[in-house]
C-alpha positions as CSV (number, residue, x, y, z in Angstrom):
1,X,0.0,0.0,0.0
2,X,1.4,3.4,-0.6
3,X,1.5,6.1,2.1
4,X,1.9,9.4,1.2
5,X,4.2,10.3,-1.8
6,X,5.2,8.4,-4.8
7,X,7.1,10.1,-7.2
8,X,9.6,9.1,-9.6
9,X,11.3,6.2,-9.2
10,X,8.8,5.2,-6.4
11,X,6.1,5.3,-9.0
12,X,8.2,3.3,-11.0
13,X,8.5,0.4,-8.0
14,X,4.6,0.8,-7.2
15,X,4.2,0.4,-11.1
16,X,6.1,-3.2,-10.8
17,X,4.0,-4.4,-8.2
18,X,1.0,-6.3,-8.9
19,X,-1.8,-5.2,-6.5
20,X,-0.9,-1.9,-5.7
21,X,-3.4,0.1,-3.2
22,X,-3.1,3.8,-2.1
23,X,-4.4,5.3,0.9
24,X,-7.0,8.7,0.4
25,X,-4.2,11.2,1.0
26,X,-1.6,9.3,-1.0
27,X,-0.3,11.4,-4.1
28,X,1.8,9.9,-6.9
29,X,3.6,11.9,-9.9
30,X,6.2,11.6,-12.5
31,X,7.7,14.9,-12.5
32,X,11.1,13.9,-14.5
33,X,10.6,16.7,-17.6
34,X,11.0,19.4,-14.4
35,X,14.2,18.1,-14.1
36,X,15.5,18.4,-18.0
37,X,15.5,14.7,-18.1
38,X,13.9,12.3,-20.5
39,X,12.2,9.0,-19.5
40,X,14.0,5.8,-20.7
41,X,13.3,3.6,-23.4
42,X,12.4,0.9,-21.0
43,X,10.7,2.8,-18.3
44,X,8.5,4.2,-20.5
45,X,7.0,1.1,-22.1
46,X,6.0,-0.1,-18.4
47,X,4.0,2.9,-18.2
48,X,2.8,2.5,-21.6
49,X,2.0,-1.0,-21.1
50,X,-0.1,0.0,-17.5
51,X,-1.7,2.9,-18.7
52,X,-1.6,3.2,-22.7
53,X,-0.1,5.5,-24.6
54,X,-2.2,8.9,-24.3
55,X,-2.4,9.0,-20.8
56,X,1.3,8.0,-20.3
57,X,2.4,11.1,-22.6
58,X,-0.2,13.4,-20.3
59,X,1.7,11.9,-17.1
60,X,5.1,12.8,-18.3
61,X,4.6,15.8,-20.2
62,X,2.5,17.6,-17.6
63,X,4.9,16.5,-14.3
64,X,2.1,17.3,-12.2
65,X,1.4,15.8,-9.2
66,X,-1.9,13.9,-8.3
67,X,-4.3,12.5,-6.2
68,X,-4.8,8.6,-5.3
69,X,-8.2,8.5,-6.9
70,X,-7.0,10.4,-10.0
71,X,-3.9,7.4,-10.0
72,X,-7.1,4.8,-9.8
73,X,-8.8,6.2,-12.7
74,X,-5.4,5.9,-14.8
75,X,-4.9,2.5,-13.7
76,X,-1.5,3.2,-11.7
Protein backbone atom coordinates (compact mmCIF):
# COMPACT_ATOMS: atom_id res chain seq x y z
CA UNK A 1 0.00 0.00 0.00
CA UNK A 2 1.41 3.43 -0.65
CA UNK A 3 1.50 6.08 2.05
CA UNK A 4 1.94 9.43 1.23
CA UNK A 5 4.18 10.34 -1.78
CA UNK A 6 5.22 8.37 -4.80
CA UNK A 7 7.10 10.07 -7.25
CA UNK A 8 9.61 9.07 -9.60
CA UNK A 9 11.33 6.18 -9.25
CA UNK A 10 8.78 5.22 -6.38
CA UNK A 11 6.14 5.31 -9.01
CA UNK A 12 8.17 3.26 -11.04
CA UNK A 13 8.54 0.44 -7.96
CA UNK A 14 4.58 0.84 -7.21
CA UNK A 15 4.17 0.44 -11.13
CA UNK A 16 6.06 -3.22 -10.77
CA UNK A 17 4.02 -4.41 -8.19
CA UNK A 18 0.99 -6.29 -8.94
CA UNK A 19 -1.84 -5.21 -6.47
CA UNK A 20 -0.88 -1.94 -5.67
CA UNK A 21 -3.43 0.08 -3.23
CA UNK A 22 -3.13 3.85 -2.06
CA UNK A 23 -4.36 5.28 0.93
CA UNK A 24 -7.05 8.73 0.38
CA UNK A 25 -4.17 11.21 1.05
CA UNK A 26 -1.59 9.29 -1.05
CA UNK A 27 -0.31 11.37 -4.06
CA UNK A 28 1.85 9.95 -6.93
CA UNK A 29 3.61 11.94 -9.91
CA UNK A 30 6.24 11.61 -12.49
CA UNK A 31 7.66 14.87 -12.45
CA UNK A 32 11.12 13.89 -14.53
CA UNK A 33 10.59 16.68 -17.61
CA UNK A 34 10.96 19.36 -14.40
CA UNK A 35 14.22 18.06 -14.07
CA UNK A 36 15.49 18.41 -18.03
CA UNK A 37 15.53 14.68 -18.05
CA UNK A 38 13.90 12.34 -20.51
CA UNK A 39 12.19 9.04 -19.49
CA UNK A 40 14.00 5.77 -20.72
CA UNK A 41 13.29 3.60 -23.44
CA UNK A 42 12.39 0.95 -21.00
CA UNK A 43 10.66 2.80 -18.30
CA UNK A 44 8.55 4.25 -20.54
CA UNK A 45 6.99 1.15 -22.09
CA UNK A 46 6.04 -0.06 -18.42
CA UNK A 47 4.00 2.90 -18.19
CA UNK A 48 2.83 2.45 -21.63
CA UNK A 49 2.05 -1.02 -21.06
CA UNK A 50 -0.06 -0.03 -17.54
CA UNK A 51 -1.73 2.88 -18.65
CA UNK A 52 -1.57 3.20 -22.65
CA UNK A 53 -0.06 5.48 -24.61
CA UNK A 54 -2.19 8.92 -24.29
CA UNK A 55 -2.40 8.99 -20.80
CA UNK A 56 1.30 8.01 -20.28
CA UNK A 57 2.38 11.14 -22.63
CA UNK A 58 -0.16 13.40 -20.30
CA UNK A 59 1.70 11.87 -17.13
CA UNK A 60 5.05 12.81 -18.30
CA UNK A 61 4.56 15.80 -20.19
CA UNK A 62 2.52 17.57 -17.62
CA UNK A 63 4.92 16.52 -14.34
CA UNK A 64 2.06 17.33 -12.20
CA UNK A 65 1.37 15.77 -9.22
CA UNK A 66 -1.92 13.90 -8.33
CA UNK A 67 -4.32 12.46 -6.18
CA UNK A 68 -4.81 8.65 -5.33
CA UNK A 69 -8.18 8.50 -6.85
CA UNK A 70 -6.96 10.41 -9.99
CA UNK A 71 -3.90 7.41 -9.95
CA UNK A 72 -7.09 4.83 -9.82
CA UNK A 73 -8.78 6.16 -12.68
CA UNK A 74 -5.37 5.95 -14.80
CA UNK A 75 -4.86 2.54 -13.65
CA UNK A 76 -1.52 3.17 -11.67
Amino acid sequence: MIHGVCVGGGSKSSRSATCASAEPRAVSAYPIKNLGLVVGYDEMQGLIALVGRAVALEILLEGRVFGAEEAKEKAW
